[in-house]
N, C-alpha and C positions, 0 to 999 in steps of 0.2 A: 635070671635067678639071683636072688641076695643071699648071701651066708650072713649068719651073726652069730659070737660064743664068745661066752663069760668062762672064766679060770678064777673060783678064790682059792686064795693059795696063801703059806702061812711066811711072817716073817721070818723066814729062813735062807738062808744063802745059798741051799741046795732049791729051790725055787727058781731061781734066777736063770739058771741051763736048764730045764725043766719046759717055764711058758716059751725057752726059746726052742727046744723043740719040736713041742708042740704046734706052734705058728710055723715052723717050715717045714714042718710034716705037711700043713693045711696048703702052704700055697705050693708043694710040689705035687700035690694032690690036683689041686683044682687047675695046675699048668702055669703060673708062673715063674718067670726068666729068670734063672738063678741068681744072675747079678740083681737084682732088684731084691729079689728074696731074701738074701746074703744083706744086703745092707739093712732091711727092717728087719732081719735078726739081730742086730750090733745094736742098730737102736732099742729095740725090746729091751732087750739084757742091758744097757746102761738107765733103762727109766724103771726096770725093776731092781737094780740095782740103787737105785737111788731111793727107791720105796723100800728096800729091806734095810738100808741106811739110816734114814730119815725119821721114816714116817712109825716111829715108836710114839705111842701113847698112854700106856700105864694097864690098858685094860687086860684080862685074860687071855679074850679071845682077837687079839690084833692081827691084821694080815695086810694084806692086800687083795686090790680085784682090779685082771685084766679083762678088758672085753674088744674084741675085734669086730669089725661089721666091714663085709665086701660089698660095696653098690657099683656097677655097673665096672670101671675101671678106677673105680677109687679103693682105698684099702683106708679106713681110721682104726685109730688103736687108742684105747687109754686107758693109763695105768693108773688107779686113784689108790693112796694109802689110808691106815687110820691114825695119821699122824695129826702135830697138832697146826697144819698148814702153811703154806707160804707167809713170809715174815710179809709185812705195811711195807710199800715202797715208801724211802727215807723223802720228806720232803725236800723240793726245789731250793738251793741255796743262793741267796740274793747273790747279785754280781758284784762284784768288787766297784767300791766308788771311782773316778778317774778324777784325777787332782786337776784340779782348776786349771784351765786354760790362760797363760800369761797372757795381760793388754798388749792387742796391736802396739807395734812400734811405729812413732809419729814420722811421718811422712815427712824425708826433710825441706826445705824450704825451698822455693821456685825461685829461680833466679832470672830476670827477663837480658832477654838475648838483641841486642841491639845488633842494625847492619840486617845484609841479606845472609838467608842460610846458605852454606855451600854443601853441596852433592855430592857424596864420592863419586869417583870416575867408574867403575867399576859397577856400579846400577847404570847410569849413562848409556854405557856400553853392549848390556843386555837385554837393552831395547834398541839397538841398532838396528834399522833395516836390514836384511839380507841382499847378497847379489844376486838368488837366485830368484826372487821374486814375491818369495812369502815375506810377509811384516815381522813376523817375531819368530824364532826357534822356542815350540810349545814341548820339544820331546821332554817327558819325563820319565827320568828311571822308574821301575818300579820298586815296592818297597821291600825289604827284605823280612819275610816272615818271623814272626816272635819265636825262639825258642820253644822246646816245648819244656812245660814244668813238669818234673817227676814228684807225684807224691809221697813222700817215705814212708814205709811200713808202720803201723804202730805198734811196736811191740809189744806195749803192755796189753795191748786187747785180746792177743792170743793166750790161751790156756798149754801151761807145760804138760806136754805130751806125753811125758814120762813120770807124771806123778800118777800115785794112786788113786784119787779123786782131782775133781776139778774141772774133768773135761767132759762128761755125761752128757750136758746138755748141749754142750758146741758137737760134739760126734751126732744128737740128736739135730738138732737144726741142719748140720752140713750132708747127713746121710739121707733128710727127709722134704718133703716138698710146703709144708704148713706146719707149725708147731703154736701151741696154745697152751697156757699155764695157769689154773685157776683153784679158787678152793671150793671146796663140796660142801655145801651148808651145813650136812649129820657129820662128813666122816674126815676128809683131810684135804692134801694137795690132790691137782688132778693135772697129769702130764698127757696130753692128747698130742698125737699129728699123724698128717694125713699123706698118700704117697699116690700116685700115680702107679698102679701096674700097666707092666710089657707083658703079653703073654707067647707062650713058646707052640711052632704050628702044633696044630691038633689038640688043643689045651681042652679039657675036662669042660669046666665051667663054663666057658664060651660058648660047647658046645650044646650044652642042656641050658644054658639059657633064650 
């Protein structure tokens, strides 16, 4: 058995605990694990919040529409407003030029070496026969393992935790399994993603399906 439901709902900030609600009304209904449940409620509420933000457009009757659809053990959601959609991603910026490579330095001058070459003593020596019978001592150390490299945190990539905005969509990416962000050709942005449900024994829906 699939569920599927539409919520329009107005841009209003009393909306936003509202579709959250209502969606974990549905999945404690149909037997979903509450730690799952719990988390596509946080994400609901930060992508309706970001449509009761956002997604202003001048008209009268402005809102948003949530729709949910449950297939199998999938759970999608998206949230589209009637805003005036996601800005153009900023085009690719050429890379910086790297400054000319200085000329090879010339090779200094061959000097010829008259007489015979002499050998340190000390190669000589390391091809000595042994007295135990073998021709050369082959033992080699083995080598001693590279270091390992830590990569440093980037800081700048994380969103401040404590601000009021900013962090919507990293709380949505980090709480959900697929996240997709596109605009609606009639109406605005459309913030979709997907989650895997756990279900809890004797779950509803599992069991009429």
């Amino acid at each position: 058995m699939d569920i599927w439901w539409t919520l329009h709902l107005k841009r209003d900030p009393a909306s936003v605990p509202l579709a959250r609600r209502i969606l974990l009304g549905a999945m404690a209904t149909a037997g979903v694990d509450p730690q799952i449940a719990d988390d596509l409620g946080v994400a609901l509420s930060e992508a309706c919040a970001n449509a009761v933000e956002h997604g202003a457009s001048g008209r009268p009757d402005e809102g948003f529409q949530v729709t949910a659809s449950i297939c199998g053990d999938r759970l999608r959601i998206e949230v589209t407003d009637s805003g005036p959609g996601l800005p153009a991603p900023a085009p690719p910026s050429s890379p910086p030029r790297r400054p000319a490579a200085p000329p090879p330095a010339r090779p200094a001058p061959h000097r010829a070496r008259r007489g015979r070459a002499t050998v340190p003593a000390r190669v000589l020596t390391a091809r000595r026969p042994r007295r135990d019978g073998h021709p050369y001592d082959t033992h080699v150390l083995p080598c001693r393992p590279p270091a390992p490299t830590l990569r440093p945190v980037d800081l700048d990539a994380l969103p401040d935790l404590t601000a009021e905005s900013g962090r919507g969509l990293f709380l949505i990416h980090a709480l959900t399994d697929h996240v997709q962000l596109r605009n609606h050709p009639l109406r605005g942005a459309i913030v979709s993603f997907d989650k895997i449900l756990k279900w809890q024994d004797g779950a509803l829906l599992r069991a009429a399906s």
